[in-house]
MOPAC internal coordinates of N, CA, C and O (Angstrom, degrees):
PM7 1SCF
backbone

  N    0.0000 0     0.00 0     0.00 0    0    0    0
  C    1.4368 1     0.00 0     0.00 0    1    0    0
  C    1.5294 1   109.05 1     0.00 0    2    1    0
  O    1.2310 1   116.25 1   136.26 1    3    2    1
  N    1.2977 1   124.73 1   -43.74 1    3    2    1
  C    1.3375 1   135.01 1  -170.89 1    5    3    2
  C    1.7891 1    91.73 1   -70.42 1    6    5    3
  O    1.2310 1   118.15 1   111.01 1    7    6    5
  N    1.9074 1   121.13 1   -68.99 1    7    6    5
  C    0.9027 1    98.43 1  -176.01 1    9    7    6
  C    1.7690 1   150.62 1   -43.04 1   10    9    7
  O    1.2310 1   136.42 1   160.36 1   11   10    9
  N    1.7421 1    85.81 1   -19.64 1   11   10    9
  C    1.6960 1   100.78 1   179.95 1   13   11   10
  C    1.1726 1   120.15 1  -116.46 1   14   13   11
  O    1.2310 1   119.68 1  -171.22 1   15   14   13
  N    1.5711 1   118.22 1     8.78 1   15   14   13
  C    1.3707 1   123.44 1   172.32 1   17   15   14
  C    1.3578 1   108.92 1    73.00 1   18   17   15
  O    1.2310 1   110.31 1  -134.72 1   19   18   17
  N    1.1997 1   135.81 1    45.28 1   19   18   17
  C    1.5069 1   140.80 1  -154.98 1   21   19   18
  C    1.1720 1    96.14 1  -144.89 1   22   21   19
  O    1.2310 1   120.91 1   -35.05 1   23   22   21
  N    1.7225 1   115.87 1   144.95 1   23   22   21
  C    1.7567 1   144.84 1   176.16 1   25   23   22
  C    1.6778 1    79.64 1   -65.52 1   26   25   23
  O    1.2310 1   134.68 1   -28.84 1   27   26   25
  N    1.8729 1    89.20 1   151.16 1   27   26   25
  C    1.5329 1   102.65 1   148.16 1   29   27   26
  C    1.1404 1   111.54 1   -60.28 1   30   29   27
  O    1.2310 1   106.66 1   137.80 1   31   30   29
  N    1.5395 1   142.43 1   -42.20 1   31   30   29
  C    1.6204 1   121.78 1   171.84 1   33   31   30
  C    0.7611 1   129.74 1   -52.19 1   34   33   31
  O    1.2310 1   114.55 1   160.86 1   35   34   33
  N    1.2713 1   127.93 1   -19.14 1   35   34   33
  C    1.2690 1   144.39 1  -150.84 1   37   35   34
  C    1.7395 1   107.36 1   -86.72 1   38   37   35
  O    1.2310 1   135.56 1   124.29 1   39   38   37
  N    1.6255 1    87.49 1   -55.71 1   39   38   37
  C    1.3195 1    86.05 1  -177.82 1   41   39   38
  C    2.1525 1   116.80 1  -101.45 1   42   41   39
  O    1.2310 1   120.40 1  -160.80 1   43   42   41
  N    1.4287 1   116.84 1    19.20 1   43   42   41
  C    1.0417 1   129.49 1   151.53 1   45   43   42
  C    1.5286 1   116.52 1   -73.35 1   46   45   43
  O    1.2310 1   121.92 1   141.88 1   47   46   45
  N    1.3738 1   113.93 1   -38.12 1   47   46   45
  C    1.6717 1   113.91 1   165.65 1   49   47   46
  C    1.0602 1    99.39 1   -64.21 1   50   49   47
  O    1.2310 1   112.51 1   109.10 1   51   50   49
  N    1.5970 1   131.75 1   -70.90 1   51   50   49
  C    1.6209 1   131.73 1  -175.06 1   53   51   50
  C    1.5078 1   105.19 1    -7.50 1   54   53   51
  O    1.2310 1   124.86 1   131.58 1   55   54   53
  N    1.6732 1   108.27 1   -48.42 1   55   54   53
  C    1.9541 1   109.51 1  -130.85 1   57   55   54
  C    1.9115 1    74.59 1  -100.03 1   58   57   55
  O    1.2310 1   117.81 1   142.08 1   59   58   57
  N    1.2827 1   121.77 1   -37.92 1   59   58   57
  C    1.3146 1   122.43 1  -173.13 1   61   59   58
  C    1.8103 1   113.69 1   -52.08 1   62   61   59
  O    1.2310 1   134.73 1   133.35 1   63   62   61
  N    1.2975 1    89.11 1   -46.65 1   63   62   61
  C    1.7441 1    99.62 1   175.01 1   65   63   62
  C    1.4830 1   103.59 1   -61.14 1   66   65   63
  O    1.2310 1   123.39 1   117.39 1   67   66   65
  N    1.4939 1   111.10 1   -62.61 1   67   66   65
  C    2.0578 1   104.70 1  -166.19 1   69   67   66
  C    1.3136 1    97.14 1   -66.19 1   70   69   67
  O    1.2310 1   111.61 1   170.72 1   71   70   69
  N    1.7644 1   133.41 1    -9.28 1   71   70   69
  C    1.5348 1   100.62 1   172.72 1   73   71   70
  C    1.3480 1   112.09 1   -95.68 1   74   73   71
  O    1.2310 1   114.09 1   168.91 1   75   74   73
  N    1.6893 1   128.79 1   -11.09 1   75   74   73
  C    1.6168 1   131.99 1   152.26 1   77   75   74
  C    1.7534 1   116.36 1   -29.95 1   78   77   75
  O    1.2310 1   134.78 1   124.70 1   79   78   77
  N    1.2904 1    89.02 1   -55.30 1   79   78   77
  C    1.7037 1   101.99 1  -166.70 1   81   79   78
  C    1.8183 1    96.68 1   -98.87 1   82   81   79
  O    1.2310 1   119.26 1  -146.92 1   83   82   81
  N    1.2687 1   119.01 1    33.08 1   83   82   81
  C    1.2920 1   104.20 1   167.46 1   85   83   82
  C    1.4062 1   140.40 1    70.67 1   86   85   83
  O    1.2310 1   123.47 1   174.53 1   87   86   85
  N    1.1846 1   110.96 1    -5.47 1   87   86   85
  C    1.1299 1   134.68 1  -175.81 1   89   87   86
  C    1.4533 1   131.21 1   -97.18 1   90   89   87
  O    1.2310 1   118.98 1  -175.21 1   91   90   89
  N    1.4508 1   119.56 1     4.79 1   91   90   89
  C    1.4042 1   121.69 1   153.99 1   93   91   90
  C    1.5838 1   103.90 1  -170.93 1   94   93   91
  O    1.2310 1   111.79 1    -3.20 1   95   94   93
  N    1.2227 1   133.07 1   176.80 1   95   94   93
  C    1.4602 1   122.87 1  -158.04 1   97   95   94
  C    1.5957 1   102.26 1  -173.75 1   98   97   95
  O    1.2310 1   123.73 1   -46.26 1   99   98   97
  N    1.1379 1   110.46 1   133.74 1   99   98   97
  C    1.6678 1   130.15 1  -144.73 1  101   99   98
  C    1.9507 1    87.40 1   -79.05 1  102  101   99
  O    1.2310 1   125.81 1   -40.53 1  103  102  101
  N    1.4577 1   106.44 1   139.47 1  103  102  101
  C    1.7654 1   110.05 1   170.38 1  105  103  102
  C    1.3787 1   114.00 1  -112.33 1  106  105  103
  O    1.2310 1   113.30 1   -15.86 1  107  106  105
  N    1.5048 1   130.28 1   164.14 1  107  106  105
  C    1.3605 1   109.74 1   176.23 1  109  107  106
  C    2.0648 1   102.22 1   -57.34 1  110  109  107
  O    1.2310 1   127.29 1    -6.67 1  111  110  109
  N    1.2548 1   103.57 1   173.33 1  111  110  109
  C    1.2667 1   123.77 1   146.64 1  113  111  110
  C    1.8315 1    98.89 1   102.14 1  114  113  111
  O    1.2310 1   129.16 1  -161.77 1  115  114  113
  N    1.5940 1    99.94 1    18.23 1  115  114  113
  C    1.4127 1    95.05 1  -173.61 1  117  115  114
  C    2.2509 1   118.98 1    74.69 1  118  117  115
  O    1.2310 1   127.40 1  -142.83 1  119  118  117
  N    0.9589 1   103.37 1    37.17 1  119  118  117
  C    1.6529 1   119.27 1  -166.03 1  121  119  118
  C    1.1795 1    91.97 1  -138.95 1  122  121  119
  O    1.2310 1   124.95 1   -25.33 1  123  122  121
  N    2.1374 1   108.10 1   154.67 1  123  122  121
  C    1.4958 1   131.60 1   143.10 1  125  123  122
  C    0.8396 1   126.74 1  -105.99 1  126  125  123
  O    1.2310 1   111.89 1    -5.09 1  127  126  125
  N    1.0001 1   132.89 1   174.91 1  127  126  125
  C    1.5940 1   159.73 1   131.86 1  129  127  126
  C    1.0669 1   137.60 1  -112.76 1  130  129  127
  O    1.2310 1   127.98 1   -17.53 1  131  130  129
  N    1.2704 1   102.24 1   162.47 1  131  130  129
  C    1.8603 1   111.46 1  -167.40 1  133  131  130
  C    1.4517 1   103.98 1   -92.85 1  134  133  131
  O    1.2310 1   128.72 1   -64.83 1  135  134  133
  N    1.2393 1   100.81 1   115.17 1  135  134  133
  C    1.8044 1   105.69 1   175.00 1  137  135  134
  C    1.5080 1   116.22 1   -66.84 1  138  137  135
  O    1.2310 1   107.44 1   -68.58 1  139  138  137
  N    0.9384 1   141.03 1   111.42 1  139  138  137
  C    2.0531 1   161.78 1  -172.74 1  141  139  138
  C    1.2755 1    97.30 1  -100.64 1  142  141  139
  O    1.2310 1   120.66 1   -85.51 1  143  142  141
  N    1.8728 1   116.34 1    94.49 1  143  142  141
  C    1.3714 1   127.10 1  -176.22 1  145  143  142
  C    1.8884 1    92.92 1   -67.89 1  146  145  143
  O    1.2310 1   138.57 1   -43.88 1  147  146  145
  N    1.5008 1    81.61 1   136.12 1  147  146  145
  C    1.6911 1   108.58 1   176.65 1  149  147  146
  C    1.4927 1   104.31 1    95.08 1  150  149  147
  O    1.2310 1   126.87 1   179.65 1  151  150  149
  N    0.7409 1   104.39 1    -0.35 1  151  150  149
  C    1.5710 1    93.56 1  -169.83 1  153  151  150
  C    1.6432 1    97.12 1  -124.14 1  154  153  151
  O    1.2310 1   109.70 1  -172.34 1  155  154  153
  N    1.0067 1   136.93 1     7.66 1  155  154  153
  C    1.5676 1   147.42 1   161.02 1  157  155  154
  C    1.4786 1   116.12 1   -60.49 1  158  157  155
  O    1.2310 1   130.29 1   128.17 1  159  158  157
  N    1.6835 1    97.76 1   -51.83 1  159  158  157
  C    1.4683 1   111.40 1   159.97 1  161  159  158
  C    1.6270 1   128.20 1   -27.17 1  162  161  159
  O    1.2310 1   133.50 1   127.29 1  163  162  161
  N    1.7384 1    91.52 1   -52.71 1  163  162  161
  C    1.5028 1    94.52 1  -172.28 1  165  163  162
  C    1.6750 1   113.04 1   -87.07 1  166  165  163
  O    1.2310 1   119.46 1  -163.47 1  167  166  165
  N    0.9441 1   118.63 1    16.53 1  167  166  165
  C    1.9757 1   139.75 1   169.20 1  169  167  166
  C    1.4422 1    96.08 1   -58.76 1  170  169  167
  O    1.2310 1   116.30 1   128.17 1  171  170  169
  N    1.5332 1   124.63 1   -51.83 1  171  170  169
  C    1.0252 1   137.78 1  -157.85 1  173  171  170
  C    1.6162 1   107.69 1   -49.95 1  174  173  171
  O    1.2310 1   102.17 1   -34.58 1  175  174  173
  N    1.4812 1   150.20 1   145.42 1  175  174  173
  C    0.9342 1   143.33 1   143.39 1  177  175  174
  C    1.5644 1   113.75 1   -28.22 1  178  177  175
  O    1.2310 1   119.98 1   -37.28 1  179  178  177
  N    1.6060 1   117.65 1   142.72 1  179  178  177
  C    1.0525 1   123.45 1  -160.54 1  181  179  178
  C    1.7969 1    97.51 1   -91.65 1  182  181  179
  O    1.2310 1   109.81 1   156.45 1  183  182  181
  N    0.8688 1   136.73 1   -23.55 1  183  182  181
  C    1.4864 1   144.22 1   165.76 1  185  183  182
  C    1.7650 1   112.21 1   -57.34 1  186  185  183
  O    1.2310 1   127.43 1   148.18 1  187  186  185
  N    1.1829 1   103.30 1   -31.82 1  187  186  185
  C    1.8235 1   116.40 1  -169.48 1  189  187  186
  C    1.4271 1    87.36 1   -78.39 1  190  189  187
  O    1.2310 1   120.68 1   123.91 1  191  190  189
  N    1.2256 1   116.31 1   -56.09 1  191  190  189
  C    1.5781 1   129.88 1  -170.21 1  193  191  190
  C    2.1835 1   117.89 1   -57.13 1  194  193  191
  O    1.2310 1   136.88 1   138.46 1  195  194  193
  N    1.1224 1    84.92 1   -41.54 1  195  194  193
  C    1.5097 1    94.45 1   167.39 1  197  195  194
  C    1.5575 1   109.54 1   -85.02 1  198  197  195
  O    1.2310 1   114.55 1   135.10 1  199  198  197
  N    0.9445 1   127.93 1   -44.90 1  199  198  197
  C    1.7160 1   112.80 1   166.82 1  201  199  198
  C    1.1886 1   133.79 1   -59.42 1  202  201  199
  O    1.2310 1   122.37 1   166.87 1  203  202  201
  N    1.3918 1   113.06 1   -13.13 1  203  202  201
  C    1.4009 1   109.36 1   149.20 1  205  203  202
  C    1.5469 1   129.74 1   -90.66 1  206  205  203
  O    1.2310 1   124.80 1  -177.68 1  207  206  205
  N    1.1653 1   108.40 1     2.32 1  207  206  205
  C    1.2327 1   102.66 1  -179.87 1  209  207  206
  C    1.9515 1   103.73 1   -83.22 1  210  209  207
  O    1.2310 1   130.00 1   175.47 1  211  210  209
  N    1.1695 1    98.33 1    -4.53 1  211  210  209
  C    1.3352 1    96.54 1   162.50 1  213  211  210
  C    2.0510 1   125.64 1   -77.27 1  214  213  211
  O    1.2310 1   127.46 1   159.20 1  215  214  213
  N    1.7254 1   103.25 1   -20.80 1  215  214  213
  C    1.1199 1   122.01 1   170.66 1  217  215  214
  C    1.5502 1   108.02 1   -77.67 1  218  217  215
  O    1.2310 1   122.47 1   125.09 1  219  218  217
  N    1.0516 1   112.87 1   -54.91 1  219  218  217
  C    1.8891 1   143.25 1  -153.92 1  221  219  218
  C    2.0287 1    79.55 1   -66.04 1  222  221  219
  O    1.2310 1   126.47 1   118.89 1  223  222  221
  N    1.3144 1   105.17 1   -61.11 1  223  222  221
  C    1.5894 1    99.18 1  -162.92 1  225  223  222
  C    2.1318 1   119.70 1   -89.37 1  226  225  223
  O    1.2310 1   135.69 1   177.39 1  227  226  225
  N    1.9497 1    87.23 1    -2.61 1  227  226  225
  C    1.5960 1    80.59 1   149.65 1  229  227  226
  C    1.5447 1    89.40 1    77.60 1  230  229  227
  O    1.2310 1   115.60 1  -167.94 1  231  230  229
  N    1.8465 1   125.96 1    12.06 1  231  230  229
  C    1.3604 1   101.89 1  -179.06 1  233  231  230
  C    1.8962 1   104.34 1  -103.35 1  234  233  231
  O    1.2310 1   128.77 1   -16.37 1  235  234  233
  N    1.5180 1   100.71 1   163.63 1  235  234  233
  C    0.8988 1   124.37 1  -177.48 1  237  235  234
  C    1.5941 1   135.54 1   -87.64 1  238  237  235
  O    1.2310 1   108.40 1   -41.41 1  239  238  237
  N    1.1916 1   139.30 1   138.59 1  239  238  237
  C    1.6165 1   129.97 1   177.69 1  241  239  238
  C    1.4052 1   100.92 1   -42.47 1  242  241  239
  O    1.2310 1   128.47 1   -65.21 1  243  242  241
  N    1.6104 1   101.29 1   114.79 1  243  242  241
  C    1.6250 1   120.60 1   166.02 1  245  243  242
  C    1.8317 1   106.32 1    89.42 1  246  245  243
  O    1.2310 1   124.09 1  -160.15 1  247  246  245
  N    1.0815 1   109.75 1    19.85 1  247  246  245
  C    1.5162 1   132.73 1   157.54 1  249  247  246
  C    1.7145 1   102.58 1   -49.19 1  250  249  247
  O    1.2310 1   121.47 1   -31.00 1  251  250  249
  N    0.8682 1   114.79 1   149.00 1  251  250  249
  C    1.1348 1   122.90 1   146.52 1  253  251  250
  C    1.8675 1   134.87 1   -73.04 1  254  253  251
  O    1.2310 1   110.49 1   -98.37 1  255  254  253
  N    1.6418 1   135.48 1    81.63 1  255  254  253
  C    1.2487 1   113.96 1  -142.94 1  257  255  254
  C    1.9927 1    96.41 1   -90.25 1  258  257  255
  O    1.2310 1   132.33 1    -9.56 1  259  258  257
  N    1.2293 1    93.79 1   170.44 1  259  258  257
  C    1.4442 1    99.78 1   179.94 1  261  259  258
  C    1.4716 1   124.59 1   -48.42 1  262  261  259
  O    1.2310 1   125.61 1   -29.64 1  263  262  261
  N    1.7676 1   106.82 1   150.36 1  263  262  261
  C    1.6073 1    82.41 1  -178.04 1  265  263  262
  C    1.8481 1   105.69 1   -93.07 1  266  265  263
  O    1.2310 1   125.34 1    20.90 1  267  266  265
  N    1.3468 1   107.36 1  -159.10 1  267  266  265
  C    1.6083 1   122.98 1  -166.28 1  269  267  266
  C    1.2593 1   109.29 1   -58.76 1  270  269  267
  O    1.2310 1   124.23 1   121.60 1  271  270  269
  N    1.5837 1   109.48 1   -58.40 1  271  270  269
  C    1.2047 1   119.67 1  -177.97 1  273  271  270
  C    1.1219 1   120.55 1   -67.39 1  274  273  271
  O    1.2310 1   112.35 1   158.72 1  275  274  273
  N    1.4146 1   132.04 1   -21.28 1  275  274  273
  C    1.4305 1   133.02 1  -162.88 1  277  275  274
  C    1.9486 1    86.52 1  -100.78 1  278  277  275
  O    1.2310 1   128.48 1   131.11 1  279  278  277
  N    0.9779 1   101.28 1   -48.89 1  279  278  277
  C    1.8469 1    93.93 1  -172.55 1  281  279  278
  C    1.9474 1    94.84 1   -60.59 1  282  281  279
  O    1.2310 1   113.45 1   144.71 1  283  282  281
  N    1.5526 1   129.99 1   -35.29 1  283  282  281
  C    1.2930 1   108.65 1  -168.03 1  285  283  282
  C    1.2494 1   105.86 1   -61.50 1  286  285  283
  O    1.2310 1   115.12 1   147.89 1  287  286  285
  N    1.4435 1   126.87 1   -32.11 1  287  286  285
  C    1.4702 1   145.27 1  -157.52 1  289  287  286
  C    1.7495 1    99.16 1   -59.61 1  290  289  287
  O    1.2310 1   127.54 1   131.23 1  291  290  289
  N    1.3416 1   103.10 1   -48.77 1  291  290  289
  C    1.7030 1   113.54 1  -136.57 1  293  291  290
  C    1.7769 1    88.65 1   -98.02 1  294  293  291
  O    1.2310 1   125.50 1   160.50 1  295  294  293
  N    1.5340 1   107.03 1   -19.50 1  295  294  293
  C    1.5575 1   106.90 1   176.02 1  297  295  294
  C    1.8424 1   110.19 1  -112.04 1  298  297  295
  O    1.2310 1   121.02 1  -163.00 1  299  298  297
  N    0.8050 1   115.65 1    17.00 1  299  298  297
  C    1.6886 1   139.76 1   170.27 1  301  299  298
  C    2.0627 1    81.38 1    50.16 1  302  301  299
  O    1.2310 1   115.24 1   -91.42 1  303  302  301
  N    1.0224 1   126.64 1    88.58 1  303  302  301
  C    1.5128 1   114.03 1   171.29 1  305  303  302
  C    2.0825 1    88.05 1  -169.56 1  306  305  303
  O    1.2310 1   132.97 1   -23.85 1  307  306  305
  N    1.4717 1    92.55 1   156.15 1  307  306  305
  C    1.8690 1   102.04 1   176.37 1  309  307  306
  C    1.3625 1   109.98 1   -43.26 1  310  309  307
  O    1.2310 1   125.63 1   -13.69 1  311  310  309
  N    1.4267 1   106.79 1   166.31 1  311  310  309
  C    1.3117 1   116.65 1   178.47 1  313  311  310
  C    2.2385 1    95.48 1   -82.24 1  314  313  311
  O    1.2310 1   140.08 1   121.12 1  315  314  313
  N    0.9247 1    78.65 1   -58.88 1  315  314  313
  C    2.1790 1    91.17 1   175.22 1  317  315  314
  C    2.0587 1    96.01 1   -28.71 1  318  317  315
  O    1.2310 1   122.08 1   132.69 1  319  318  317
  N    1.1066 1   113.62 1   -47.31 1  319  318  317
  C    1.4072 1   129.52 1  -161.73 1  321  319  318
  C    1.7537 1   109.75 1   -54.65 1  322  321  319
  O    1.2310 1   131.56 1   114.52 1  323  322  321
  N    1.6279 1    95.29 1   -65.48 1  323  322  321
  C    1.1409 1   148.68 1   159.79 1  325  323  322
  C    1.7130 1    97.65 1   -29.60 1  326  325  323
  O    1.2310 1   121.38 1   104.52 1  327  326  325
  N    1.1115 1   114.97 1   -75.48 1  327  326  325
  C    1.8979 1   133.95 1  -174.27 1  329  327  326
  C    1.8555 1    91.77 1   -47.22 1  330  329  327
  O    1.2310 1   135.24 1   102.22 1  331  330  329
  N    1.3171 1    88.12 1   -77.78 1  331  330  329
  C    1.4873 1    99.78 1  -173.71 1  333  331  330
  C    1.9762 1   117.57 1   -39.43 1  334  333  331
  O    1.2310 1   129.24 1   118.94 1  335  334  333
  N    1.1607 1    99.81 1   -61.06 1  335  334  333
  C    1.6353 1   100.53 1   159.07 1  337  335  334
  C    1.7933 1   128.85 1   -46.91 1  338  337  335
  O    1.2310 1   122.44 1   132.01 1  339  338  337
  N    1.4891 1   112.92 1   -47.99 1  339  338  337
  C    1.5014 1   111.83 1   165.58 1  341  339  338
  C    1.7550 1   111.84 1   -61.87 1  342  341  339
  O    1.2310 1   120.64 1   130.63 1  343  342  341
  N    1.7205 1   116.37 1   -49.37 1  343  342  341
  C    1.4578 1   100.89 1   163.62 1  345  343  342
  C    1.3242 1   128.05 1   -32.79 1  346  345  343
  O    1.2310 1   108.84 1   148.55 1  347  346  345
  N    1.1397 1   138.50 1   -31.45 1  347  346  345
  C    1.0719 1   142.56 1  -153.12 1  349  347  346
  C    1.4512 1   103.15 1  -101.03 1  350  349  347
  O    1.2310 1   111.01 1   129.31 1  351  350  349
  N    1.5557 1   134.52 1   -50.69 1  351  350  349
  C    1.2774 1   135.57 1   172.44 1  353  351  350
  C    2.0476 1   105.61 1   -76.92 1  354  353  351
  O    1.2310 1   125.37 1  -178.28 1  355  354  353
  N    1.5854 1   107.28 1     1.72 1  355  354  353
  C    1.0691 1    95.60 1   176.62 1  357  355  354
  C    1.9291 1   101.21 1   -87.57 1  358  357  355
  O    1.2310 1   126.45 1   140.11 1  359  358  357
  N    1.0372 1   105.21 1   -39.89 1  359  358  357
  C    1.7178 1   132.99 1   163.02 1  361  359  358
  C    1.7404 1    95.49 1   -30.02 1  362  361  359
  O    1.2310 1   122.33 1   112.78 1  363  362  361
  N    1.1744 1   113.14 1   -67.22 1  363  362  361
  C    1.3992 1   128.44 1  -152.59 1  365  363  362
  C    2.1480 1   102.64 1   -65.73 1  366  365  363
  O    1.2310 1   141.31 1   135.95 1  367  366  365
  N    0.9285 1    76.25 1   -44.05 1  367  366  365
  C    1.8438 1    99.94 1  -178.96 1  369  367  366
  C    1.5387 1   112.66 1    97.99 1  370  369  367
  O    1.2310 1   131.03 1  -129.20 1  371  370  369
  N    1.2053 1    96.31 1    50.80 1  371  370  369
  C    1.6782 1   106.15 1   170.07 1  373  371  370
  C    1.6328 1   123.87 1  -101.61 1  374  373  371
  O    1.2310 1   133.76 1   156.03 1  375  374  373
  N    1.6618 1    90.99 1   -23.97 1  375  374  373
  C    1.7437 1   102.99 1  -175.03 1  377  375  374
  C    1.5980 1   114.04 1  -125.89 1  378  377  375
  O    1.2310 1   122.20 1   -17.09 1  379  378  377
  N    0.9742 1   113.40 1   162.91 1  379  378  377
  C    1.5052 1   111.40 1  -168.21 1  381  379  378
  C    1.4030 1    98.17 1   -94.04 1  382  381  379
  O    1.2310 1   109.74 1   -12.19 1  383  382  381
  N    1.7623 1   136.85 1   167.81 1  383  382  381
  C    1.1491 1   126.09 1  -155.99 1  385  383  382
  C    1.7971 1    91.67 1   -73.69 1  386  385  383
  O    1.2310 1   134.48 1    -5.41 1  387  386  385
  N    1.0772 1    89.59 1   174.59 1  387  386  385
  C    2.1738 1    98.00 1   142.21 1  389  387  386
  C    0.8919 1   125.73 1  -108.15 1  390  389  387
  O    1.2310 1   132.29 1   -45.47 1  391  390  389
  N    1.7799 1    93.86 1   134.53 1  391  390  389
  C    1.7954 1    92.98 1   162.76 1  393  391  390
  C    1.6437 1    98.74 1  -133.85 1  394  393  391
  O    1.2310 1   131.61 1    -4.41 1  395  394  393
  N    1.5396 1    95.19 1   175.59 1  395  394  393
  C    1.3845 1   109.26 1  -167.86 1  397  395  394
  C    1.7075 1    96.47 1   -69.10 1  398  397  395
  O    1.2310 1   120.29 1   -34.42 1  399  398  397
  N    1.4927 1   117.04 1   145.58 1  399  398  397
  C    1.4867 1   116.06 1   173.53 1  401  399  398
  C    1.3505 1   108.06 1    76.42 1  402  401  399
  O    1.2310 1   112.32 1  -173.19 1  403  402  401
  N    1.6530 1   132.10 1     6.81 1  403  402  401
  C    1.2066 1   111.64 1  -153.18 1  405  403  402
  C    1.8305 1    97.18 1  -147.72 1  406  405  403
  O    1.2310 1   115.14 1   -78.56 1  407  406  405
  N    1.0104 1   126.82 1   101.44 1  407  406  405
  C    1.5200 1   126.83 1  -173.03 1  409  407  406
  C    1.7394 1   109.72 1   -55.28 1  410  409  407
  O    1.2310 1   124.75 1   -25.07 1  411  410  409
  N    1.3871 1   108.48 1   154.93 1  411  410  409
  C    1.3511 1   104.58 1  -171.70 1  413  411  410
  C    1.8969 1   103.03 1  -103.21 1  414  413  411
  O    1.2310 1   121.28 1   -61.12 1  415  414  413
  N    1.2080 1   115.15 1   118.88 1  415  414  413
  C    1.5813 1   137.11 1   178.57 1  417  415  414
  C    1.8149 1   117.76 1   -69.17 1  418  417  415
  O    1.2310 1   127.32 1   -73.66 1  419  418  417
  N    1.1618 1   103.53 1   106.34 1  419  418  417
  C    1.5084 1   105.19 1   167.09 1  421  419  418
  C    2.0656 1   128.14 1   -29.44 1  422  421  419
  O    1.2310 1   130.17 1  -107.88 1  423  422  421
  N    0.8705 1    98.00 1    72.12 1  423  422  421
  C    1.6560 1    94.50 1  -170.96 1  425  423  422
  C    1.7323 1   116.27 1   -59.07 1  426  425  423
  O    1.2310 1   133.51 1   136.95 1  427  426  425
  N    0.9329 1    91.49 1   -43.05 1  427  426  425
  C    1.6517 1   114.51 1  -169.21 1  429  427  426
  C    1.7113 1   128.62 1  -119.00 1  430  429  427
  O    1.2310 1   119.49 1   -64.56 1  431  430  429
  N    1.3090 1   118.57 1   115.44 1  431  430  429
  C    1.5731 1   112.28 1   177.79 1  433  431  430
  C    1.3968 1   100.04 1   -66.84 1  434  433  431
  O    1.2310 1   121.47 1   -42.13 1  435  434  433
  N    1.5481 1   114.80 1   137.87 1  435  434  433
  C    1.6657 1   111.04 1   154.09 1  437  435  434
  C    1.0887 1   123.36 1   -75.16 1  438  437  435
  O    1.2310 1   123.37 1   -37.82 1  439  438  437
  N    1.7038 1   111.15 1   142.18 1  439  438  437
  C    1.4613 1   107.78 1  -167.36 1  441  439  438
  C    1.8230 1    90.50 1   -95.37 1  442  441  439
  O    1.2310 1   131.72 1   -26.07 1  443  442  441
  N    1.7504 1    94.97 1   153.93 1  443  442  441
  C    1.5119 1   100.52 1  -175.46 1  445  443  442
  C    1.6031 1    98.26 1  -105.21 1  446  445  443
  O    1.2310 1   122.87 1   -14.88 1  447  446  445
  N    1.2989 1   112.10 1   165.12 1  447  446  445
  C    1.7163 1   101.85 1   178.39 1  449  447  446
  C    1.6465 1    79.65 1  -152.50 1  450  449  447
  O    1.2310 1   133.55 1   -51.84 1  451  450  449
  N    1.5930 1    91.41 1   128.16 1  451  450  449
  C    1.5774 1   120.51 1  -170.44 1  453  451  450
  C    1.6659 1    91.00 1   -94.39 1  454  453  451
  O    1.2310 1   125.16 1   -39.13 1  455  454  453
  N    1.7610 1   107.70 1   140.87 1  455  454  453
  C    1.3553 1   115.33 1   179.22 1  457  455  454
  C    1.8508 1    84.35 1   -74.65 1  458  457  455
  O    1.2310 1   135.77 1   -12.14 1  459  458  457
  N    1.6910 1    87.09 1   167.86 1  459  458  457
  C    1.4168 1    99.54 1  -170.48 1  461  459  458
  C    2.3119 1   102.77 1   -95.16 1  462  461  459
  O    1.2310 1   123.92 1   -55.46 1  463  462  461
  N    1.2543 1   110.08 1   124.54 1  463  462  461
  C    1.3943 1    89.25 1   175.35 1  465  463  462
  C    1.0290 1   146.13 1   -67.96 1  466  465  463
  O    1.2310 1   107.28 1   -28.21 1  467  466  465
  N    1.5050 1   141.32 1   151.79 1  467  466  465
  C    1.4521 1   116.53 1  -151.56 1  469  467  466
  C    1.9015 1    90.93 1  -107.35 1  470  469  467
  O    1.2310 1   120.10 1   180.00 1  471  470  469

């Protein structure tokens, strides 16, 4: 505001418009940021993101699902990260447990739930 000589309204419309058109998006603490198309995607919880790759890759109950290392690879994040996220859809009953030597098996389709249109 100081740099451009502009009301706080002024520049709350500013930030209101670039987040219309996508282009920056409100954080806690009263702050923005610049929205980086494609990379919004990865905002998503990392657990949401691996359950579709059960959609995304078209596999089936008793599939074989990806292993640790290959999912840390393909989602650029730790293998520890990775563990912790499959616990969780193992929790859910989507994945078969782990064991050492032993790939983890698609148990369960995720169900999707479509927002309702207004």
């Amino acid at each position: 505001m100081r740099d451009h000589g502009v009301s706080r309204g002024v520049a709350l419309r500013a930030f209101a418009i670039l987040q219309k058109e996508g282009i920056a998006a409100p954080v806690p603490g009263g702050r923005w940021r610049v929205v980086r198309p494609g990379r919004d995607l990865q905002r998503r919880p990392l657990v949401e993101r691996l359950a579709d790759v059960i959609t995304d890759d078209h596999l089936v109950v008793g599939a074989a699902f990806p292993s640790t290392t290959e999912l840390s690879s393909r989602f650029a994040v730790s293998r520890p990260t990775v563990s912790k996220a499959l616990d969780k859809l193992e929790a859910a009953g989507l994945l078969s447990e782990a064991r050492q030597g032993k790939q983890r098996t698609v148990r369960a389709l995720p169900k999707r739930t479509e927002a309702p249109e207004s």
